[in-house]
N, C-alpha and C positions, 0 to 999 in steps of 0.2 A: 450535541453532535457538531462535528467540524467537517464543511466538505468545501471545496475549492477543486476549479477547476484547473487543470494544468496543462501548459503549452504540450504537444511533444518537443521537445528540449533539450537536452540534456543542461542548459544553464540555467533551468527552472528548478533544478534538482536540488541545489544548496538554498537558495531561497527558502523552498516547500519546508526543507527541514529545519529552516529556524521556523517557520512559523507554525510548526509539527511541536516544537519546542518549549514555543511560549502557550499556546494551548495547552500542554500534558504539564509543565511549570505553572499555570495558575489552578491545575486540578490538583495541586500539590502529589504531583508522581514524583516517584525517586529518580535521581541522576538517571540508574542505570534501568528504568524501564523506559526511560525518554530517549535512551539511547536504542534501546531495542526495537522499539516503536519508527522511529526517526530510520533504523537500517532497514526494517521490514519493507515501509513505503518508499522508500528511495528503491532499492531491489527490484520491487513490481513497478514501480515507474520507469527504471532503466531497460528491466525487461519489454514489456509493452513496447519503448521506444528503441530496443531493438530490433526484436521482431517485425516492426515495418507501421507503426503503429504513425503516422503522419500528420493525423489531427489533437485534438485535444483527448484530455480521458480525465476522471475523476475521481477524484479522492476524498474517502471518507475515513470518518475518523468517531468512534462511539465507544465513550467513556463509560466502563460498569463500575462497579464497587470494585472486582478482583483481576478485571481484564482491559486490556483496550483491544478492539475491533476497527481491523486494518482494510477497508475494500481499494478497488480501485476498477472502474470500468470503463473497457476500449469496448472497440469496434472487432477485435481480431478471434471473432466467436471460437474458431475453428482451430486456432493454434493452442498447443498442451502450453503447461506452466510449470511444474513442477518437476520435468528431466532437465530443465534448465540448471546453468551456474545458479543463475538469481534465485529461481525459484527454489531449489537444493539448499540454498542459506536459507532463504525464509523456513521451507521446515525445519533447520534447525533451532531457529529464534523460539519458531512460534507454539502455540500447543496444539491446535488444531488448525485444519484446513481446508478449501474446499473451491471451486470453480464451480459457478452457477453458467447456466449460457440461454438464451432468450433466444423466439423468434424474431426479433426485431434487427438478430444480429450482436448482440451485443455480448460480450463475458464480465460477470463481475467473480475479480479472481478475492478469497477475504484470506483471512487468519485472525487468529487471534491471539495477543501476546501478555501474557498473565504478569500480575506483577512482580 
């Protein structure tokens, strides 16, 4: 598993995705799911730091045999994800979807992006 936390940002955004890169490059993934991988979490990262998202949030990353598993968790429990631009691309990367949201406040938005 890979998780890193990350600025809200927007200049944290190309960094995360090299190192979104060399992680899924030494789990020997293909070009093109490192790419898919890499647009997913950029996406919900942008969004999040859209939305108003002011602190940090984080990012996980869990490698299966046929998938990679995309989370990322703010503070912004309350707000949707998927009428979004961003989120509108991610379902089409990814195969499955889903927002979890906690009492503590918190949303972890996932997906999942096959290979």
């Amino acid at each position: 598993m890979f998780e890193v936390t990350v600025p809200a940002d927007p200049g944290e955004l190309a960094p995360v995705r090299h190192r979104i890169a060399a992680v899924l490059h030494a789990q020997h993934r293909t070009d093109a799911h490192i790419w898919r991988v890499s647009v997913v979490a950029s996406e919900l990262l942008t969004l999040s730091i859209a939305q108003g998202n002011d602190h940090s949030a984080i990012l996980r990353l869990s490698a299966l045999p046929d998938v990679t598993r995309v989370e990322l968790v703010d503070h912004l429990q309350h707000l949707s994800v998927f009428d979004s631009p961003q989120g509108q691309l991610v379902t089409r990367i990814a195969s499955i979807w889903g927002v979890m949201r906690d009492d503590a406040g918190y949303r972890t938005v996932w997906c999942d992006v096959t290979q």
